[in-house]
CHARMM internal coordinates of N, CA and C (Angstrom, degrees):
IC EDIT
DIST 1 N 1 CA 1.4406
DIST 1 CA 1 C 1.5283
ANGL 1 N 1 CA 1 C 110.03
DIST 1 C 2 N 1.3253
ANGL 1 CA 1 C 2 N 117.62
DIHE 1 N 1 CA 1 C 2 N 158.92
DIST 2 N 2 CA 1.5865
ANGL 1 C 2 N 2 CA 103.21
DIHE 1 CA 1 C 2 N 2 CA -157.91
DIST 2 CA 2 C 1.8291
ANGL 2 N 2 CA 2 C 79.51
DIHE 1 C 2 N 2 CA 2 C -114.74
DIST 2 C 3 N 1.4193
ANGL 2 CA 2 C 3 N 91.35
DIHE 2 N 2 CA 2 C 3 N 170.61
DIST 3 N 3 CA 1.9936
ANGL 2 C 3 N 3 CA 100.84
DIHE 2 CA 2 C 3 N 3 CA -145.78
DIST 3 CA 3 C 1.6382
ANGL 3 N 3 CA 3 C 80.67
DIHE 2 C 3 N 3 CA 3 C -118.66
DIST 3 C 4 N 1.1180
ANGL 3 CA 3 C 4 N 117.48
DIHE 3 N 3 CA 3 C 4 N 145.46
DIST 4 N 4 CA 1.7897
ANGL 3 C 4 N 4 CA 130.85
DIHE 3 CA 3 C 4 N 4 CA 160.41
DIST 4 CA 4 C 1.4684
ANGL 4 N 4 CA 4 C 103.79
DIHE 3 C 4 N 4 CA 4 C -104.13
DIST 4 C 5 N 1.1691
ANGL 4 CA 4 C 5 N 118.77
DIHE 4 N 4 CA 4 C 5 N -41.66
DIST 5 N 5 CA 1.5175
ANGL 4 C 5 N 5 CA 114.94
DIHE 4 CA 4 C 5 N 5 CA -178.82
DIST 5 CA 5 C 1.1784
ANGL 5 N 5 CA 5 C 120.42
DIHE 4 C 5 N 5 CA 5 C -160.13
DIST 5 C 6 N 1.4437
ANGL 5 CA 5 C 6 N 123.61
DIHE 5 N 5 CA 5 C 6 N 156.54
DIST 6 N 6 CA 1.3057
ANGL 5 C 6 N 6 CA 116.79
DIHE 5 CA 5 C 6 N 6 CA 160.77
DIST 6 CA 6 C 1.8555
ANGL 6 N 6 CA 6 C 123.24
DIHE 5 C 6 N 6 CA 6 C -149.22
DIST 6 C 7 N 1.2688
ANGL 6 CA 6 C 7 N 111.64
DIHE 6 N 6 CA 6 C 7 N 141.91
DIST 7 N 7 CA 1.5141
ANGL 6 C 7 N 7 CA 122.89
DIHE 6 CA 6 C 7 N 7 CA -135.10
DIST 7 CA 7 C 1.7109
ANGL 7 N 7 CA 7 C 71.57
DIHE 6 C 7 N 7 CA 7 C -132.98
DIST 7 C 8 N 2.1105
ANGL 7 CA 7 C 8 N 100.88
DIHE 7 N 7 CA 7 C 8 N 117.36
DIST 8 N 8 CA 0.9452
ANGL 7 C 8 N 8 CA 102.34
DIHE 7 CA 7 C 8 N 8 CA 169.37
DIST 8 CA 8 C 1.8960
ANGL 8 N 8 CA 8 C 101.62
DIHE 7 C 8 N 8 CA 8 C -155.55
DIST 8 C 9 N 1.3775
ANGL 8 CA 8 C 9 N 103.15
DIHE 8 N 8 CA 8 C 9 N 160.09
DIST 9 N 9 CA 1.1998
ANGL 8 C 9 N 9 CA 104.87
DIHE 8 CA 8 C 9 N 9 CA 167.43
DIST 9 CA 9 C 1.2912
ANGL 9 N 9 CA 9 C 137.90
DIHE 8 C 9 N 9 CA 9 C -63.42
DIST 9 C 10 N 1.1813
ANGL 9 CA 9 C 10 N 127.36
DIHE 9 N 9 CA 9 C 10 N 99.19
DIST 10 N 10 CA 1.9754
ANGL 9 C 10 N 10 CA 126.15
DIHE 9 CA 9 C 10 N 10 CA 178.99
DIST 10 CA 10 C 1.3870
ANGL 10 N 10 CA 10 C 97.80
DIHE 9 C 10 N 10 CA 10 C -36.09
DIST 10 C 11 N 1.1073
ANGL 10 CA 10 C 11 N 146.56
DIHE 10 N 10 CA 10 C 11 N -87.53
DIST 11 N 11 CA 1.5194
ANGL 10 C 11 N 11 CA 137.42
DIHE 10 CA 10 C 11 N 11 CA -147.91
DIST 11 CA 11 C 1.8566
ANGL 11 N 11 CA 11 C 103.11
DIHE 10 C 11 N 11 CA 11 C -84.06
DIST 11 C 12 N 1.3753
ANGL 11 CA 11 C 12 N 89.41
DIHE 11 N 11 CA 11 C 12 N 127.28
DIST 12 N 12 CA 1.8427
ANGL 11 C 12 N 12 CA 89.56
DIHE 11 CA 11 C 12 N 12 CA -175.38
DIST 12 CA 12 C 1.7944
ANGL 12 N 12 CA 12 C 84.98
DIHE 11 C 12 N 12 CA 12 C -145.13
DIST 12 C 13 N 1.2217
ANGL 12 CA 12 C 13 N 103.88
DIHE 12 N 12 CA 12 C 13 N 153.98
DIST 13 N 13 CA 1.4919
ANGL 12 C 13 N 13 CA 112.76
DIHE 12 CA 12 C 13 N 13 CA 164.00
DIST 13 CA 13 C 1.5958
ANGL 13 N 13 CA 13 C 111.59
DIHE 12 C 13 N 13 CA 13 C -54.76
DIST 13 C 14 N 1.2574
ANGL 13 CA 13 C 14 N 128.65
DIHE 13 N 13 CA 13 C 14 N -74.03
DIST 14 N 14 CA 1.4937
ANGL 13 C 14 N 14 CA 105.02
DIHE 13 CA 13 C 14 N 14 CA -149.35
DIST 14 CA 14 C 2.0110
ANGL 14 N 14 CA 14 C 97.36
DIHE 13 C 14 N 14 CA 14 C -111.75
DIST 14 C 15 N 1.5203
ANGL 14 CA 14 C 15 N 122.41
DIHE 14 N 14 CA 14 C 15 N 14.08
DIST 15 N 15 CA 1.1608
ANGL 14 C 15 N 15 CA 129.42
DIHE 14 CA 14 C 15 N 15 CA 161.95
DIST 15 CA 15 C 1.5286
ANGL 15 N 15 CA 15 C 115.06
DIHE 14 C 15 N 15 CA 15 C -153.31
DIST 15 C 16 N 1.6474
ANGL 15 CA 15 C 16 N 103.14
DIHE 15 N 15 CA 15 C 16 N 153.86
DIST 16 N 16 CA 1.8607
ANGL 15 C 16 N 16 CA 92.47
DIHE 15 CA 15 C 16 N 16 CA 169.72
DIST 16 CA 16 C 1.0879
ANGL 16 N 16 CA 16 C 110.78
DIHE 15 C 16 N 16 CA 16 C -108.36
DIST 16 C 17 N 1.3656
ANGL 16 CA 16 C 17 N 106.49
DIHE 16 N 16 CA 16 C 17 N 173.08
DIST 17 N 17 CA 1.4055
ANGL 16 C 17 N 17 CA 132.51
DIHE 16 CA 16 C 17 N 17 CA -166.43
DIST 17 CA 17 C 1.6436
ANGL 17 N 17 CA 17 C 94.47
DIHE 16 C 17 N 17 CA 17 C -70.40
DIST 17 C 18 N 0.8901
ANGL 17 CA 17 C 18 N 165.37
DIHE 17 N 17 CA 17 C 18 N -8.96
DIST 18 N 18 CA 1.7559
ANGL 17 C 18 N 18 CA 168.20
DIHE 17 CA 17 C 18 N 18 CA 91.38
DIST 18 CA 18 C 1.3653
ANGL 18 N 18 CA 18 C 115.33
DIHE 17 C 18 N 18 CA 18 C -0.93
DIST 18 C 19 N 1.8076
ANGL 18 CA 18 C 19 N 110.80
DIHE 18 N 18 CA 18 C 19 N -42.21
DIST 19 N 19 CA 1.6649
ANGL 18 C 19 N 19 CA 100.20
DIHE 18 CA 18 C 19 N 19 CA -169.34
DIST 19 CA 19 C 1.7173
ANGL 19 N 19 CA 19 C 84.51
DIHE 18 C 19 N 19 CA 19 C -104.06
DIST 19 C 20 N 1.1065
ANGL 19 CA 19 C 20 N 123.19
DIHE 19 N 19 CA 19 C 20 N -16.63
DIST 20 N 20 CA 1.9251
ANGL 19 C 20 N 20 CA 115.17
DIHE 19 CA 19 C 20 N 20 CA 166.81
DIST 20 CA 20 C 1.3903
ANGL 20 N 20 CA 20 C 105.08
DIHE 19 C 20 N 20 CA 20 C -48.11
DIST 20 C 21 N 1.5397
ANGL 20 CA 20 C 21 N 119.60
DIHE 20 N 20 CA 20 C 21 N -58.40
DIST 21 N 21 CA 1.3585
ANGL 20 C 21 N 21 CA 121.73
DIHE 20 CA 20 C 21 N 21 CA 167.73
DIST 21 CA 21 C 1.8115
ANGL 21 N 21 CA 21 C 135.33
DIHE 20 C 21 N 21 CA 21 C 9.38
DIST 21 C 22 N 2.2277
ANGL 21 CA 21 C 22 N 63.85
DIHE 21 N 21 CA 21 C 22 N -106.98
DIST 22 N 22 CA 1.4902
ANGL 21 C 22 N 22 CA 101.48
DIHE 21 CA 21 C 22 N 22 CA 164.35
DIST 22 CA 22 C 1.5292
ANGL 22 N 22 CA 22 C 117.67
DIHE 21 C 22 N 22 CA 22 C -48.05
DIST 22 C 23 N 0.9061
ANGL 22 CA 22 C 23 N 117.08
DIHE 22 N 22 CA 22 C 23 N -39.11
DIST 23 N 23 CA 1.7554
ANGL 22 C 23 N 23 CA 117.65
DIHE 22 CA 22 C 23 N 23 CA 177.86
DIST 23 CA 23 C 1.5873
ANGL 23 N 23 CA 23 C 107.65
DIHE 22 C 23 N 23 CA 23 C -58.01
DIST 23 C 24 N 1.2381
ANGL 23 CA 23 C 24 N 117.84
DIHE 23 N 23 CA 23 C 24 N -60.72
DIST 24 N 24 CA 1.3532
ANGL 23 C 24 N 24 CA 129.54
DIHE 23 CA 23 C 24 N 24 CA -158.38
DIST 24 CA 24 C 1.5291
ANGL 24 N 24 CA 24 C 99.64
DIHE 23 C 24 N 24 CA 24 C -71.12
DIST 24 C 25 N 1.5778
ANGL 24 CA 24 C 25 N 109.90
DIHE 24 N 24 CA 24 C 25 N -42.80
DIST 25 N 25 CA 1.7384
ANGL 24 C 25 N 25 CA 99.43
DIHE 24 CA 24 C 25 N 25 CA -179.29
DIST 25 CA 25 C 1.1908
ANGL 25 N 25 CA 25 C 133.65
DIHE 24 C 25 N 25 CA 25 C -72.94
DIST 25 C 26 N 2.0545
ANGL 25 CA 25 C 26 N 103.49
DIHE 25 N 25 CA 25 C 26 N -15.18
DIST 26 N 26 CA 1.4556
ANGL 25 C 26 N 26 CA 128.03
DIHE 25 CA 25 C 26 N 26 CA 166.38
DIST 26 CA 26 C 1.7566
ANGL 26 N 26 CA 26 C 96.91
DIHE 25 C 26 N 26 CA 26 C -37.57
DIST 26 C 27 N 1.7805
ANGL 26 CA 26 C 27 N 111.00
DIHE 26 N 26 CA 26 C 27 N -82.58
DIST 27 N 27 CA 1.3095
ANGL 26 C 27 N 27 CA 119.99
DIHE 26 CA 26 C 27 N 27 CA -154.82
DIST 27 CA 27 C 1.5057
ANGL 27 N 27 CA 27 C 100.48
DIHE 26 C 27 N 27 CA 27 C -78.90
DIST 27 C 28 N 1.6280
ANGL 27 CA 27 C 28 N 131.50
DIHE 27 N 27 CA 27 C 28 N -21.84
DIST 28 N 28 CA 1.4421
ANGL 27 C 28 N 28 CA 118.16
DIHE 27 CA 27 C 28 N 28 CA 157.33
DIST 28 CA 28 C 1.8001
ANGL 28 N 28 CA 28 C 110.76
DIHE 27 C 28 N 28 CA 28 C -128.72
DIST 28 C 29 N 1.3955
ANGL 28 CA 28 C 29 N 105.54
DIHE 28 N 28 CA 28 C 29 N 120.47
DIST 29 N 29 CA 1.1899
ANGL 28 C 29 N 29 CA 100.92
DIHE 28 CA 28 C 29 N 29 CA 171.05
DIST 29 CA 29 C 1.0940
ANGL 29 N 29 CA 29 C 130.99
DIHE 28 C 29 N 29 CA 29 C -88.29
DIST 29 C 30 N 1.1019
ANGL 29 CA 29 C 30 N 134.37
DIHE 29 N 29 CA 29 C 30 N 2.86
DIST 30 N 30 CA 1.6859
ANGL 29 C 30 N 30 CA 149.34
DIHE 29 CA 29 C 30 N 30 CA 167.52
DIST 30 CA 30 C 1.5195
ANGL 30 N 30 CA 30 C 109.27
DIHE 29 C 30 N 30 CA 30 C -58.91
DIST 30 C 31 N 1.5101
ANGL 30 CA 30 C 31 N 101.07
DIHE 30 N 30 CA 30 C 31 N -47.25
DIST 31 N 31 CA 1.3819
ANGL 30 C 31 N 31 CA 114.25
DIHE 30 CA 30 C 31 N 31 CA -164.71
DIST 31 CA 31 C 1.4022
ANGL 31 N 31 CA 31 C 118.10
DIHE 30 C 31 N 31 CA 31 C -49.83
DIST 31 C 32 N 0.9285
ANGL 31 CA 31 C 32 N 131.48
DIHE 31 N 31 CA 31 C 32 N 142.16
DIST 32 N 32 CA 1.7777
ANGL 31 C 32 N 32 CA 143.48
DIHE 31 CA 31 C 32 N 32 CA -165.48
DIST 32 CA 32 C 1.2259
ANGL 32 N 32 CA 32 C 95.18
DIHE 31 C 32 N 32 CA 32 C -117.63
DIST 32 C 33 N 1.6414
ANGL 32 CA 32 C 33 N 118.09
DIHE 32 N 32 CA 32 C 33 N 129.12
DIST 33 N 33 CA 1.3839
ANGL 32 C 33 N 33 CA 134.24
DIHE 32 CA 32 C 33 N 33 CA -134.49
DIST 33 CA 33 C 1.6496
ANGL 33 N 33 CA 33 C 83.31
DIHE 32 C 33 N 33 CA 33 C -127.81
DIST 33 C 34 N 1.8142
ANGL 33 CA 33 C 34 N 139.97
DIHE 33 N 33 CA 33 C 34 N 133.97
DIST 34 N 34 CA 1.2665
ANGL 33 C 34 N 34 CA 120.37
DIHE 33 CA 33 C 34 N 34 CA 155.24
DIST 34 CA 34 C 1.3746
ANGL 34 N 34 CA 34 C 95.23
DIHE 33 C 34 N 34 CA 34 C -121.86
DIST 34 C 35 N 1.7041
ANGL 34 CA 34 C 35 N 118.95
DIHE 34 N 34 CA 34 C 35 N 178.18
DIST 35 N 35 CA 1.0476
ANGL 34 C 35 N 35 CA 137.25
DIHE 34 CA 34 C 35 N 35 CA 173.85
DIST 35 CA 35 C 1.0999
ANGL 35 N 35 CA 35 C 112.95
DIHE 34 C 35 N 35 CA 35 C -126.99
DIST 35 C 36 N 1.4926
ANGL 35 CA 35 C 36 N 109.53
DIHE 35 N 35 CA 35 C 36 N 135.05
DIST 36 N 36 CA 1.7999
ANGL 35 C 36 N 36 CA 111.91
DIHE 35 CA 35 C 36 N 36 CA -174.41
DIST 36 CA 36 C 1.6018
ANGL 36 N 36 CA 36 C 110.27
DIHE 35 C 36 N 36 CA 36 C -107.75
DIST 36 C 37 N 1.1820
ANGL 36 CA 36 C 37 N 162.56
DIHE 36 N 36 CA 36 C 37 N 119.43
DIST 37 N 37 CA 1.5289
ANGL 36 C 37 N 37 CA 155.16
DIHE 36 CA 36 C 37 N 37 CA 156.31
DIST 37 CA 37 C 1.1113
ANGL 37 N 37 CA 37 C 120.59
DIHE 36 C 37 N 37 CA 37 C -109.87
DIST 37 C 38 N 1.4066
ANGL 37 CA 37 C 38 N 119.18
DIHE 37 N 37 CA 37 C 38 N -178.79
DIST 38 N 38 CA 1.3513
ANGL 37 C 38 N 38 CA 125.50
DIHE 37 CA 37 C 38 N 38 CA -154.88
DIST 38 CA 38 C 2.4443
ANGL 38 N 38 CA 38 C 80.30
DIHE 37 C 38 N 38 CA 38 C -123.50
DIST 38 C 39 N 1.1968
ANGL 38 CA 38 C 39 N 115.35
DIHE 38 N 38 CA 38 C 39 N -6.92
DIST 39 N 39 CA 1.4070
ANGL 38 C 39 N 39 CA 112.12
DIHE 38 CA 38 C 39 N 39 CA -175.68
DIST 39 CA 39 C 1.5535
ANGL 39 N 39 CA 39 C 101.24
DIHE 38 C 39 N 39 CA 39 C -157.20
DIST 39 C 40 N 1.2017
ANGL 39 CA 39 C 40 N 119.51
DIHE 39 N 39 CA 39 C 40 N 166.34
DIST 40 N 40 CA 1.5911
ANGL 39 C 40 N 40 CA 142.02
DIHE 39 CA 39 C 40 N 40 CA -165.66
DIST 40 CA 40 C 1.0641
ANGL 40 N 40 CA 40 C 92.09
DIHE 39 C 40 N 40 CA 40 C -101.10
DIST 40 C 41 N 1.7856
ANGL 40 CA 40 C 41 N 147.52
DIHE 40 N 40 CA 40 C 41 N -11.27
DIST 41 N 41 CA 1.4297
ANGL 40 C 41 N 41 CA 143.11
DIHE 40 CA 40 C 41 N 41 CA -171.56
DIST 41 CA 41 C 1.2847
ANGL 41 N 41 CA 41 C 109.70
DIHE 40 C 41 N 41 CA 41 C -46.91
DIST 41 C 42 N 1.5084
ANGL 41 CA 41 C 42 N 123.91
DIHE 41 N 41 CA 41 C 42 N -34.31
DIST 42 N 42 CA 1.8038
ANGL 41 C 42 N 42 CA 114.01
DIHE 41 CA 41 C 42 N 42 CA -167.03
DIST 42 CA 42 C 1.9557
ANGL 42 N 42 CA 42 C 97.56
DIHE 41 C 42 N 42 CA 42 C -121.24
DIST 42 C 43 N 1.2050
ANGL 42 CA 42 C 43 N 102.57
DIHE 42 N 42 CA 42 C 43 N 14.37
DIST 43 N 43 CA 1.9211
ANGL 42 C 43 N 43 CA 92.59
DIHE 42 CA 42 C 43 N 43 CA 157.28
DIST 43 CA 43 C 0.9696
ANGL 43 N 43 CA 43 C 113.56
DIHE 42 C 43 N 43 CA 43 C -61.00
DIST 43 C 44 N 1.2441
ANGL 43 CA 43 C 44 N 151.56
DIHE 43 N 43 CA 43 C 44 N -76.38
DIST 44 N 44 CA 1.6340
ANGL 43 C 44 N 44 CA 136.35
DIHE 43 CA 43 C 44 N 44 CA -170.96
DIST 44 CA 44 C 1.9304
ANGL 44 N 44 CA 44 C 114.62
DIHE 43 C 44 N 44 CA 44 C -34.55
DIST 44 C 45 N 1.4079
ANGL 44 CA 44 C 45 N 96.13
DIHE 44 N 44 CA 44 C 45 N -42.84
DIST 45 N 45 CA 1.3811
ANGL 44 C 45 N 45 CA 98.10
DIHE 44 CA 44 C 45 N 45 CA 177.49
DIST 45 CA 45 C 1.5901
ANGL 45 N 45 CA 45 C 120.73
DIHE 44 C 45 N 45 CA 45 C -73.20
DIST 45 C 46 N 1.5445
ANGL 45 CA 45 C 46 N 104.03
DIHE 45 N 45 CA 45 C 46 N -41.83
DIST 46 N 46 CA 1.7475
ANGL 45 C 46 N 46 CA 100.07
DIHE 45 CA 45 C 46 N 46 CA 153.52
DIST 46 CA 46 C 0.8379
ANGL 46 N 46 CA 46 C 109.49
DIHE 45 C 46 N 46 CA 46 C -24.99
DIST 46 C 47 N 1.5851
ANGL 46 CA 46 C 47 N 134.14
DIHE 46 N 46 CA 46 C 47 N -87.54
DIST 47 N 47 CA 1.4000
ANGL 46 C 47 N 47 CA 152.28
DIHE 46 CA 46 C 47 N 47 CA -125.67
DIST 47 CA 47 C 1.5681
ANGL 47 N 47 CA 47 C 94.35
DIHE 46 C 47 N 47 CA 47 C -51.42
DIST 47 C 48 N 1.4228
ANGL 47 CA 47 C 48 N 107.54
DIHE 47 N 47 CA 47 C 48 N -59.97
DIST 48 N 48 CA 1.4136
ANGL 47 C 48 N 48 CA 121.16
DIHE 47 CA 47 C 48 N 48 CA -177.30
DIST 48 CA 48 C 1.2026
ANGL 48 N 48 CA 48 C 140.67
DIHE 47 C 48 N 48 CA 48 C -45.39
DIST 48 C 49 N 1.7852
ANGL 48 CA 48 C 49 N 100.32
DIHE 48 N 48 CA 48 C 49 N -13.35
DIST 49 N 49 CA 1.4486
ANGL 48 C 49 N 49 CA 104.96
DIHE 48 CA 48 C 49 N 49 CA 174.70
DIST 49 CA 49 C 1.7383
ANGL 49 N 49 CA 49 C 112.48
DIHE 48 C 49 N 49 CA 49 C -118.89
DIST 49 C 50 N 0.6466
ANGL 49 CA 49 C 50 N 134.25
DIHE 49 N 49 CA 49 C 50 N 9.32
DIST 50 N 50 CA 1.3844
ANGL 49 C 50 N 50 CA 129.37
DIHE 49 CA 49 C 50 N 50 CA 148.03
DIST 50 CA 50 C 1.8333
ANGL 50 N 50 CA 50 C 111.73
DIHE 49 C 50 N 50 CA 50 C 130.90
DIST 50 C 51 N 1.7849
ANGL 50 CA 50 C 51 N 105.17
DIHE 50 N 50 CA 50 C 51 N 1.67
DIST 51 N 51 CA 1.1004
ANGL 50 C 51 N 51 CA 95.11
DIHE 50 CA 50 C 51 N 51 CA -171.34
DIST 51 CA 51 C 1.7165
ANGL 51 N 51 CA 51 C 134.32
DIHE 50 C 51 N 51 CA 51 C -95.15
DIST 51 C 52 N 1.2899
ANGL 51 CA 51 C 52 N 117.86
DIHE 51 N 51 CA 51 C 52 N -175.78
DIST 52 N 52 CA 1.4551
ANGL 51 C 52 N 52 CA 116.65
DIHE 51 CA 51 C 52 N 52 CA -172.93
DIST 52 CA 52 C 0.9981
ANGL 52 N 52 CA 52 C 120.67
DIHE 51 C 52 N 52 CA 52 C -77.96
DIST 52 C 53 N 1.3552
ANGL 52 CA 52 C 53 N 119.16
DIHE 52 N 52 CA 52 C 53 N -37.93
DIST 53 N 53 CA 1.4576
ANGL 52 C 53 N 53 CA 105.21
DIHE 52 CA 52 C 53 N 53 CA 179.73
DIST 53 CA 53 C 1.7665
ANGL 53 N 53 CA 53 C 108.31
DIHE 52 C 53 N 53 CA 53 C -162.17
DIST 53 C 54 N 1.0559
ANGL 53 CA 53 C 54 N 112.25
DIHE 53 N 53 CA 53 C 54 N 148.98
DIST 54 N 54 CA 1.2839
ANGL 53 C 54 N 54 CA 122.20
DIHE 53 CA 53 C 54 N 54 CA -178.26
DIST 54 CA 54 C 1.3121
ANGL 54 N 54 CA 54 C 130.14
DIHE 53 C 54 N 54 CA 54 C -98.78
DIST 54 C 55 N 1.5536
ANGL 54 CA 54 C 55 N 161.95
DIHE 54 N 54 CA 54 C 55 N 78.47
DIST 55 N 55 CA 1.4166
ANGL 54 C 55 N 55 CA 152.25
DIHE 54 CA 54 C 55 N 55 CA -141.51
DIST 55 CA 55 C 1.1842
ANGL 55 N 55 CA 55 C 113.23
DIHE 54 C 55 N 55 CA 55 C -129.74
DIST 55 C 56 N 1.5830
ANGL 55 CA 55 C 56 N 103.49
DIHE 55 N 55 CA 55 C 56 N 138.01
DIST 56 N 56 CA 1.6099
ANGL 55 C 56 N 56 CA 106.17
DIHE 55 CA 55 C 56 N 56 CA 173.91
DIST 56 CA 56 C 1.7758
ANGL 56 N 56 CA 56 C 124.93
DIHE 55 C 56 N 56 CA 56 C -86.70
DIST 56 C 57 N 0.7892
ANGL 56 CA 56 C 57 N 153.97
DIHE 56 N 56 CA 56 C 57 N 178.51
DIST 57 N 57 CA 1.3552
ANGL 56 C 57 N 57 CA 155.40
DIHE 56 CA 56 C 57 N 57 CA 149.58
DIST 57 CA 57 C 0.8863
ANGL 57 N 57 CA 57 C 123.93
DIHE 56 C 57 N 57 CA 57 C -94.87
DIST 57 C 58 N 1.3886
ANGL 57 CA 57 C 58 N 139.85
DIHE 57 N 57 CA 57 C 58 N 137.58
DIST 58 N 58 CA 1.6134
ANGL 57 C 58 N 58 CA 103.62
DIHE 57 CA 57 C 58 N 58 CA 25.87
DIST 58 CA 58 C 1.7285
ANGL 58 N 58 CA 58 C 88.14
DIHE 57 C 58 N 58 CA 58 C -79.81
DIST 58 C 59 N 1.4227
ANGL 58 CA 58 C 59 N 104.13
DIHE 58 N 58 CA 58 C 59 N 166.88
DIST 59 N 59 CA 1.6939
ANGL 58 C 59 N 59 CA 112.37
DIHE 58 CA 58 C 59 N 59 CA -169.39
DIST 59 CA 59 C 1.3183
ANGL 59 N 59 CA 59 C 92.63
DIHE 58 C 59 N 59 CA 59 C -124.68
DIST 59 C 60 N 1.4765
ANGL 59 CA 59 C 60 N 118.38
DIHE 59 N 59 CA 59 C 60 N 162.40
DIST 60 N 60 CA 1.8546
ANGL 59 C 60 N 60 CA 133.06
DIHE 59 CA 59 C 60 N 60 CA 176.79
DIST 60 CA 60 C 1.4736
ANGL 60 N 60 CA 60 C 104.67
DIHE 59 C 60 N 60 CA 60 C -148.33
DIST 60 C 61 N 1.2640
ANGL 60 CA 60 C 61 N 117.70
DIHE 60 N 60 CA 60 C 61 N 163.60
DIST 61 N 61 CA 1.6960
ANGL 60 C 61 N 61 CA 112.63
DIHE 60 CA 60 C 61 N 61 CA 178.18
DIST 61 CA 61 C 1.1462
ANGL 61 N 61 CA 61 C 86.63
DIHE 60 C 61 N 61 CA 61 C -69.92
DIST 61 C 62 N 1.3190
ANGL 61 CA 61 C 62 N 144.91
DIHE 61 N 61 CA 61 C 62 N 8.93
DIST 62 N 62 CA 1.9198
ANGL 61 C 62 N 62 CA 105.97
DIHE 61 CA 61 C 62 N 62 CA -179.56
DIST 62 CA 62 C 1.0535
ANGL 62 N 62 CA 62 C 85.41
DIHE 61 C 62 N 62 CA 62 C -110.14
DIST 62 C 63 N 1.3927
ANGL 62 CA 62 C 63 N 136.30
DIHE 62 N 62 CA 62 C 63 N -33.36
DIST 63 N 63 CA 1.5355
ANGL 62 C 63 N 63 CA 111.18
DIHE 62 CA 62 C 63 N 63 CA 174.64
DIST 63 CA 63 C 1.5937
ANGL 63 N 63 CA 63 C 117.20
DIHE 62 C 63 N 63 CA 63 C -67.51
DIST 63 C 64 N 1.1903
ANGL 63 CA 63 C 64 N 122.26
DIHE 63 N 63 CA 63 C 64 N -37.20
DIST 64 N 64 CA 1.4218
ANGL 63 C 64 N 64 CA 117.09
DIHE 63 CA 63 C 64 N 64 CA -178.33
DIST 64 CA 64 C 1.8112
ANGL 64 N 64 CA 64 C 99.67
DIHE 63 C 64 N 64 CA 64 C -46.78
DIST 64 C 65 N 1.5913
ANGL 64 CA 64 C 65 N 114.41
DIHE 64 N 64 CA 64 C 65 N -54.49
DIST 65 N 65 CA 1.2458
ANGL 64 C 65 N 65 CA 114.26
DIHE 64 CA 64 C 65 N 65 CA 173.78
DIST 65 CA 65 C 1.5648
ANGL 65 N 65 CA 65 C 125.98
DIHE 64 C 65 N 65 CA 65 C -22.55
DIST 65 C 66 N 1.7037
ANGL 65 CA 65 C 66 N 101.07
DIHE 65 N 65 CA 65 C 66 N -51.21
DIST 66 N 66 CA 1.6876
ANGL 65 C 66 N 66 CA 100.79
DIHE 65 CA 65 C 66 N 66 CA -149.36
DIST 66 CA 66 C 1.9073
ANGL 66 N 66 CA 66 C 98.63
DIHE 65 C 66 N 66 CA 66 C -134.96
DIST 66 C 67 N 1.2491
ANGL 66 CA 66 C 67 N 102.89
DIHE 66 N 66 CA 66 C 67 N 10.70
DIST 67 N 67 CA 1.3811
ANGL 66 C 67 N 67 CA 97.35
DIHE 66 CA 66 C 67 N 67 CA -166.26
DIST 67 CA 67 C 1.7543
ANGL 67 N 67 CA 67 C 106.91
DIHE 66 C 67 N 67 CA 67 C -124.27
DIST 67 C 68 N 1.0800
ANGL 67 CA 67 C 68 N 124.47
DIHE 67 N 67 CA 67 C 68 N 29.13
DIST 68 N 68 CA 1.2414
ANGL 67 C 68 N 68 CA 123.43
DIHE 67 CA 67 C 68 N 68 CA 153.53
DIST 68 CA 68 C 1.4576
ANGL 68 N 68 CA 68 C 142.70
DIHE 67 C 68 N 68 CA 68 C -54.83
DIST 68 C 69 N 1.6441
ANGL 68 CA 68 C 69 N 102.33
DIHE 68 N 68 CA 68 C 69 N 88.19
DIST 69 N 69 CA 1.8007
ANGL 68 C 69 N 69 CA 108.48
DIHE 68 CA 68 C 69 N 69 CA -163.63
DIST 69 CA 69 C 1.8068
ANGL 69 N 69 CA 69 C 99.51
DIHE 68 C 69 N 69 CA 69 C -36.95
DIST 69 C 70 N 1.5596
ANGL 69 CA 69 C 70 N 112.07
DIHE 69 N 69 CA 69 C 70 N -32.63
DIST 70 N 70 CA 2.0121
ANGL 69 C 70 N 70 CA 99.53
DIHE 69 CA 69 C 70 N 70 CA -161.87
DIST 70 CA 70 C 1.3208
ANGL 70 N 70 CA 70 C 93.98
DIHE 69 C 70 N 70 CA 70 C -86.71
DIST 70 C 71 N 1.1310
ANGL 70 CA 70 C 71 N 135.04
DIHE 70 N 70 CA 70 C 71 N 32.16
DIST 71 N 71 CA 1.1532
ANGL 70 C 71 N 71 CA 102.28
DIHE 70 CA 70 C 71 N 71 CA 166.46
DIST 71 CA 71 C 1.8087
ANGL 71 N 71 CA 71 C 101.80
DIHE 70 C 71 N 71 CA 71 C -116.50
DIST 71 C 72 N 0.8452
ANGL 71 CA 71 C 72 N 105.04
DIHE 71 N 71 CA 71 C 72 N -4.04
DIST 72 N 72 CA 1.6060
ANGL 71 C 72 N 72 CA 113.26
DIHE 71 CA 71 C 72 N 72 CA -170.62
DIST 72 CA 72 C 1.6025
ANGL 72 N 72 CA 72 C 87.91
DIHE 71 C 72 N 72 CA 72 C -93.26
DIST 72 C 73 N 1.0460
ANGL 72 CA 72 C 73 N 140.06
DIHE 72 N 72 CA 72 C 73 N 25.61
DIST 73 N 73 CA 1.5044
ANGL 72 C 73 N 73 CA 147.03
DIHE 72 CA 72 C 73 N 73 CA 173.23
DIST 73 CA 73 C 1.5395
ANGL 73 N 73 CA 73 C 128.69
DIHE 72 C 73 N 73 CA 73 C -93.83
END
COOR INIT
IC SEED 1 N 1 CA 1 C
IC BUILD
């Protein structure tokens, strides 16, 4: 099935939310990659890898709306 997005956590036990990414844009590259955290510590480093959007937690659709750390970049 072809993917529009995927919204995942940077810190995971046995992968991060960076190599979730990269995986998913390997087999779809369209796909728009976000990052979810519990801190802003690795936004600068987001920025750097190509993705859409960055979010802290706890998250709500109005923040998904208006609260994207990359875009304030």
């Amino acid at each position: 099935h072809p993917v529009d997005a995927v919204y995942t956590y940077l810190r995971m036990p046995r992968i991060s939310g960076f190599d979730v990414a990269r995986l998913v844009r390997k087999v779809h590259p369209q796909a728009k990659a976000y990052l979810i955290d519990y801190s802003d510590k690795y936004v600068s480093n987001a920025a750097g890898k190509d993705l859409d959007g960055y979010y802290l937690t706890p998250i709500s659709a109005d923040a998904l709306r208006q609260q994207n750390l990359l875009a304030a970049l």
